[in-house]
C-alpha positions, -999 to 999 in steps of 0.1 A, spaced: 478 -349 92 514 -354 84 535 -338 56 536 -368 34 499 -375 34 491 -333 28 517 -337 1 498 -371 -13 466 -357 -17 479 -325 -30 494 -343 -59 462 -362 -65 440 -332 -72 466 -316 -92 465 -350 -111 430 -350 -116 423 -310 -123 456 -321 -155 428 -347 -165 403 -325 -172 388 -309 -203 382 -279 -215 347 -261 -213 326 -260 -248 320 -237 -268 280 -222 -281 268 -200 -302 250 -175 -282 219 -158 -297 205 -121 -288 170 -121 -282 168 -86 -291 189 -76 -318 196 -115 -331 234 -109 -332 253 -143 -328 286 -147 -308 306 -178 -295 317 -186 -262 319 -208 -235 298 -185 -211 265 -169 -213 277 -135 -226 245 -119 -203 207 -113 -199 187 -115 -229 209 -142 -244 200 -181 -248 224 -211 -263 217 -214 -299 241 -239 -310 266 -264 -297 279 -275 -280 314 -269 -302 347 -282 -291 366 -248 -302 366 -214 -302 356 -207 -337 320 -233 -331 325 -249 -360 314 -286 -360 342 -306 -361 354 -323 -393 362 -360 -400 395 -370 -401 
């Protein structure tokens, strides 16, 4: 493979990784204590998506503009 085409197809996965979005957000529920948190990954065992998905970090819905 040449320089130029390593160089081509480098550019076009940088291009396409720019393109993409973030990760959502859930609410995360405890099954044994029922404590809620928000993230974008399950925070561990015992813990199952109660809400979402949100589009930031605080999991509110979002609001009309």
């Amino acid at each position: 493979m040449g320089q130029k085409s390593a160089i081509a197809i480098t550019l076009a996965l940088l291009c396409s990784a720019a393109s993409a979005g973030g990760a959502p957000w859930y609410k995360w529920k405890n099954r044994a204590d029922g404590s809620i948190v928000c993230t974008q990954i399950a925070p561990g065992e015992g813990w199952f998506i109660f809400r979402g998905p949100f589009q930031e970090s605080q999991c509110q819905p979002a609001t009309p503009q």
